[in-house]
N, C-alpha and C positions, 0 to 999 in steps of 0.2 A: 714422329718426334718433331717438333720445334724447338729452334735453336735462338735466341734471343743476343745479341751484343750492344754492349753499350761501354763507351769509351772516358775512364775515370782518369781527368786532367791531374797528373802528379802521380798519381798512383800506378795505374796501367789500364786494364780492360775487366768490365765483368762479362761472364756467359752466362743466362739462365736457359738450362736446357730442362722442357718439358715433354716426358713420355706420355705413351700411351695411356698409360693408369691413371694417370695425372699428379704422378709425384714432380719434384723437381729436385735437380741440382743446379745450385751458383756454386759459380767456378771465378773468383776475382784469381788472376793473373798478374803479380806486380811488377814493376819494371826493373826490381830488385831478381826476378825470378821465382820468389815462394808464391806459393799458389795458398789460395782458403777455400775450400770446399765445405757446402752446409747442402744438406738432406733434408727438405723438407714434403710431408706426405700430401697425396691428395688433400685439399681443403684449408690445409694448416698456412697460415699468412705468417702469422710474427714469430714464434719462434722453431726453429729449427729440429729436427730430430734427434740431427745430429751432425755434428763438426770435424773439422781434419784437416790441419796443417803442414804441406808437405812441401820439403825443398825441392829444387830445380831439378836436380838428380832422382828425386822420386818419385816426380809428376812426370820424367822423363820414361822412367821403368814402369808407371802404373800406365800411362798411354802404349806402349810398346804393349801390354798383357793384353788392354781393350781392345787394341789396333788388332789382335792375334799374330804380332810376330812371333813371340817366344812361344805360343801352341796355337796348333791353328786346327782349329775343331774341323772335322766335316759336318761339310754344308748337307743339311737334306731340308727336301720340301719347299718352300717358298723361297726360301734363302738363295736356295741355287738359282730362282731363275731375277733373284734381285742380283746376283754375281756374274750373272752372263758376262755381262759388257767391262766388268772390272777386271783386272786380274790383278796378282803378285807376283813379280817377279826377284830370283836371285842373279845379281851382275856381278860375276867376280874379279876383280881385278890384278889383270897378267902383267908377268914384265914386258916392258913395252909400252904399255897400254896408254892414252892420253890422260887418266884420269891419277895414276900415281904419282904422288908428291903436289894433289894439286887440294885446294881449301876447300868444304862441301859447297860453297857459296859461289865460287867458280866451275860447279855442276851447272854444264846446260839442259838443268831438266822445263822441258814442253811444260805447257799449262795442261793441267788432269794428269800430271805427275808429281809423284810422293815418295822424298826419300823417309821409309819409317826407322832405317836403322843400319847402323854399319857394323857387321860381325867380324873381329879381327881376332886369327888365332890367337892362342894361348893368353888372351885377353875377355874381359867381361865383356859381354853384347852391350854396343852404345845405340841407345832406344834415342831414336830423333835427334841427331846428332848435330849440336851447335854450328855454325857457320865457317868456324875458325878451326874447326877435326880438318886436319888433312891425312887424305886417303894413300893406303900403302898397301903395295903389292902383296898379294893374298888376302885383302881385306872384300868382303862379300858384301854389296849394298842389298837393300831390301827395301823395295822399291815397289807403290802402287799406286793404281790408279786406272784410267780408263785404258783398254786393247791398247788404242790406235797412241797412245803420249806416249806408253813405258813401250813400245815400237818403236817409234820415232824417236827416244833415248835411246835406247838398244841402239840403232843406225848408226847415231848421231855421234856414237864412241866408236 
């Protein structure tokens, strides 16, 4: 997969991300937060397959699906040994703990660490969770990235 970024002054950011197959998806990101996504197939240059405009909250829930927070397939075959070095972890947070009452932004997460989302009971799962969510006792972060970062977080609360 290649991943392509290019920075749209006033707008936000485009991604062109190319698979294997050689389709593509552009992913423009605006600074408004809606995202545009276009589908375009192996070969096809001008226009699109297809399109799809989704707010902040949706691009938030459709990354958390890809990411496999809310299912997380088992891995077989090649997968597993591209997973070695990553993991996922769940960090729950106790009373006590340094992290309640505090903004996700104020999270000392390591570099090769990823918070994908904060599970809080009797509430929806928040998939990639804005800067300004602050965390509250019994709320579960899900968190990944390489062994040794989501370690060194682990410690580091």
């Amino acid at each position: 997969m290649k991943v392509e970024e290019v920075v749209l002054p006033g707008v936000g950011r485009k991604f062109t991300i190319t698979v294997q197959s050689g389709d593509r998806l552009v992913i423009v990101v605006h600074h408004s937060g809606k995202r545009e996504l276009q589908y375009f197939e192996a070969g096809e240059e001008d226009e699109p397959s297809a399109t799809l405009d989704l707010t902040d909250e949706e691009a938030r829930e459709l990354g958390a699906i890809l990411a496999g927070v809310l299912f997380h397939p088992e891995a077989v075959g090649d997968t597993q040994s591209k997973l070695g070095a990553k993991v996922i972890e769940w960090i729950k947070v106790l009373p006590g703990s340094k992290l309640a009452g505090r903004k996700v932004r104020e999270i000392p997460l390591p570099p090769g660490a990823h918070l994908l989302a904060v599970d809080r009971p009797g509430a929806p799962l928040i998939p990639n969770p804005g800067p300004e969510v602050v965390l509250e006792v019994g709320d579960t972060l899900v968190v990944a990235g390489s062994r040794e970062a989501v370690e060194a977080l682990k410690r580091s609360l």
